[in-house]
N, C-alpha and C positions, 0 to 999 in steps of 0.2 A: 504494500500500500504506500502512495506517496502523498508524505505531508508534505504541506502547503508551509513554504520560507517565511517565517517573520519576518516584516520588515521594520526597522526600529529609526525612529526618527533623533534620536538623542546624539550618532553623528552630527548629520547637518547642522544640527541647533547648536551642537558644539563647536562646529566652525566659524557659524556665523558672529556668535558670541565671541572668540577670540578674534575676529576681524574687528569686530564694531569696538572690541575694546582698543585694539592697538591703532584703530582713528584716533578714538576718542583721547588715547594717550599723549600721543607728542606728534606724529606726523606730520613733518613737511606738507602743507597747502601751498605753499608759494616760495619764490625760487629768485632769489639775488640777483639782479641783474647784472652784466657787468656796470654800467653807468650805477648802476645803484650803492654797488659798492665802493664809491666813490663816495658816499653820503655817510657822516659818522653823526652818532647820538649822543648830544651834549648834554650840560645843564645848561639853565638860564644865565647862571653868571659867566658862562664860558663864551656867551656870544655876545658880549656888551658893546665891541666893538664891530660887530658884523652888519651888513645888509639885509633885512626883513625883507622877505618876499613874498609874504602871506603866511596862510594857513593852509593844510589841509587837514582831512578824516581820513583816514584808514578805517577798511572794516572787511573781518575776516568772519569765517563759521564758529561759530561761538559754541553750539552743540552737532552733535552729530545723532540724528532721529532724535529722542529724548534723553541721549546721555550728554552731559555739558562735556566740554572738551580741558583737559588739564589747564590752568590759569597760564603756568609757564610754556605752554605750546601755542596759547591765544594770545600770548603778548610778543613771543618770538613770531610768530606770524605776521603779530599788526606792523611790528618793529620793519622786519621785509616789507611790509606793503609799501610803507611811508617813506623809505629808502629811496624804495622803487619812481613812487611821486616827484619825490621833490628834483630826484635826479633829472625826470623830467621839466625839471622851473627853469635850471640851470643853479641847482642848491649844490653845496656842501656837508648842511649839516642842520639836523632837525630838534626839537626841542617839545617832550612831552607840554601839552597842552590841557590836558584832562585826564582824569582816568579810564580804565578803559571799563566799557559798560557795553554788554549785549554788544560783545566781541568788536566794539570803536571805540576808536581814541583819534582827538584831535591834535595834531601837532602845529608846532611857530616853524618855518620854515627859512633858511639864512643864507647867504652866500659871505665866507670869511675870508677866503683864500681869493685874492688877488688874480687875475685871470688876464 
């Protein structure tokens, strides 16, 4: 007589789960440009003597489905985004502007280095 194969679902949920965790962990969402890396993260006092070019928002995935994403992955994240931004101004160097909330943060954007 041939039994009929269980099939058990507790693989796949088990893969999925360790995927959704290692998003929700630290993974790289966004990727240093070269021009970006061009752009360093100061303090306020560090750019006293600098050119203001504005502002911008970065804003990255803050959760991944309903799991929130590690705080030190969503700010290394925002940090690339804003990099990426200002390089685009013709910055140098950016300057936390707010904290970050529901994965944004606005930054002072600067050009210090003589060009």
């Amino acid at each position: 007589m041939h039994m009929p194969r269980r099939v058990s679902i507790h693989r796949p949920v088990s893969v999925l789960v360790v995927c959704v965790a290692a998003l929700a962990g630290g993974c790289a969402l966004v990727d240093l440009t070269p021009a970006g890396a061009g752009v360093r993260l100061a303090s306020a006092e560090a750019v006293v003597t600098c050119t203001n070019l504005g502002r911008i928002t970065a804003s990255v995935i803050g959760k991944v489905g309903f799991l929130p994403r590690h705080p030190d992955a969503v700010q290394e994240n925002i940090n690339v985004t804003a990099r990426n931004s200002a390089a685009n101004m013709g910055a140098d160097t950016i300057v936390p502007a707010s904290k970050v909330e529901d994965g944004k943060q606005t930054f002072d954007v600067y050009r210090c280095l003589r060009r």
